[in-house]
C-alpha positions in Angstrom: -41.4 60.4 -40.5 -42.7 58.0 -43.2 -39.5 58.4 -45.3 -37.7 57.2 -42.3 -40.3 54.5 -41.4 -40.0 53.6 -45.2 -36.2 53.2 -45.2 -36.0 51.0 -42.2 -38.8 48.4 -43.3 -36.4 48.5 -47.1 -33.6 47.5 -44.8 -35.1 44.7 -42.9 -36.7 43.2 -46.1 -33.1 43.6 -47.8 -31.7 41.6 -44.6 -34.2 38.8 -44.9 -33.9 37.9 -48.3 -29.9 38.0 -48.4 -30.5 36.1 -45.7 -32.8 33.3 -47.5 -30.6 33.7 -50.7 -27.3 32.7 -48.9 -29.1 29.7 -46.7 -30.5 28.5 -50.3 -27.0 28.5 -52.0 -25.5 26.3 -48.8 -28.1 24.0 -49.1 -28.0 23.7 -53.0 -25.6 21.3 -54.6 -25.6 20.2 -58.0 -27.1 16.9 -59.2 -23.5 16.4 -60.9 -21.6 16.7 -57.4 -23.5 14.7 -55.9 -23.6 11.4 -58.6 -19.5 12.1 -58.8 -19.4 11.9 -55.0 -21.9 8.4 -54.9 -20.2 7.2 -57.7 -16.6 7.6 -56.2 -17.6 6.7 -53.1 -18.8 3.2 -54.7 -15.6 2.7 -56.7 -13.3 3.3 -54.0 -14.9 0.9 -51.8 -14.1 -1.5 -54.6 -10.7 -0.6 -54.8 -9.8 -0.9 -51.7 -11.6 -3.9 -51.0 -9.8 -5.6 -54.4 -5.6 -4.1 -53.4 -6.6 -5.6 -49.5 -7.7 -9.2 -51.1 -4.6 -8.8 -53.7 -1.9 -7.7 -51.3 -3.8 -10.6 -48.7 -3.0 -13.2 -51.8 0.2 -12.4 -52.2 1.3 -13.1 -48.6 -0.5 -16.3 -48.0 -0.5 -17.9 -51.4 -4.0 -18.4 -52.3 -4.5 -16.5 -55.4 -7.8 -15.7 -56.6 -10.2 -16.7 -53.6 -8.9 -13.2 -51.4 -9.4 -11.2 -54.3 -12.4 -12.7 -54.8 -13.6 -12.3 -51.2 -12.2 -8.8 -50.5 -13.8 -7.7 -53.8 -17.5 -8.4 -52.5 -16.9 -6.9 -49.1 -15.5 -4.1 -50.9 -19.1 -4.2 -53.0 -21.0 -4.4 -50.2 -19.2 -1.0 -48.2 -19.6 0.6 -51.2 -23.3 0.2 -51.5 -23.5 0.7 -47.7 -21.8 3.6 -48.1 -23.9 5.1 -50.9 -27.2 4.4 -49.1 -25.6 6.2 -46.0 -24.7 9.4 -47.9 -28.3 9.1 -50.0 -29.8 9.3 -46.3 -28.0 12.1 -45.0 -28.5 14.2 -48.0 -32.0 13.8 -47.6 -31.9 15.7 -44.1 
């Protein structure tokens, strides 16, 4: 009887930590990943912003002041963005 008793607690300690192990690899990302994915998130913004405020000029004829404007609200989503994704990785 104790050999048996023995095996089964061995198989429910093994089922708990794999179980721990495999929750803390979901959860862990690397510090890397996550500045690329700020960082992009940031610059894309930008870009976007910029091309809308460039193509925008190009239509209407007023060169640099849609750039201009597009490329701040771009700034500003960006930076929205980033403090949005800082937030939910803190959860």
């Amino acid at each position: 009887m104790p050999k048996e008793d023995l095996k089964t607690r061995l198989e429910i300690a093994k089922t708990k930590f794999t179980k721990k192990n495999l929750i803390k690899n979901e959860e862990a990302t690397s510090s890397i990943g996550t500045a690329f994915k700020l960082s992009t998130e940031l610059v894309s913004a930008v870009a976007v912003g910029t091309i809308i405020g460039f193509i925008l000029d190009k239509t209407f004829g007023t060169k640099p002041w849609l750039i201009l404007i597009f490329f701040f609200v771009g700034v500003v989503a960006g930076i929205i963005n980033v403090f949005r994704s800082a937030k939910n990785m803190q959860k």
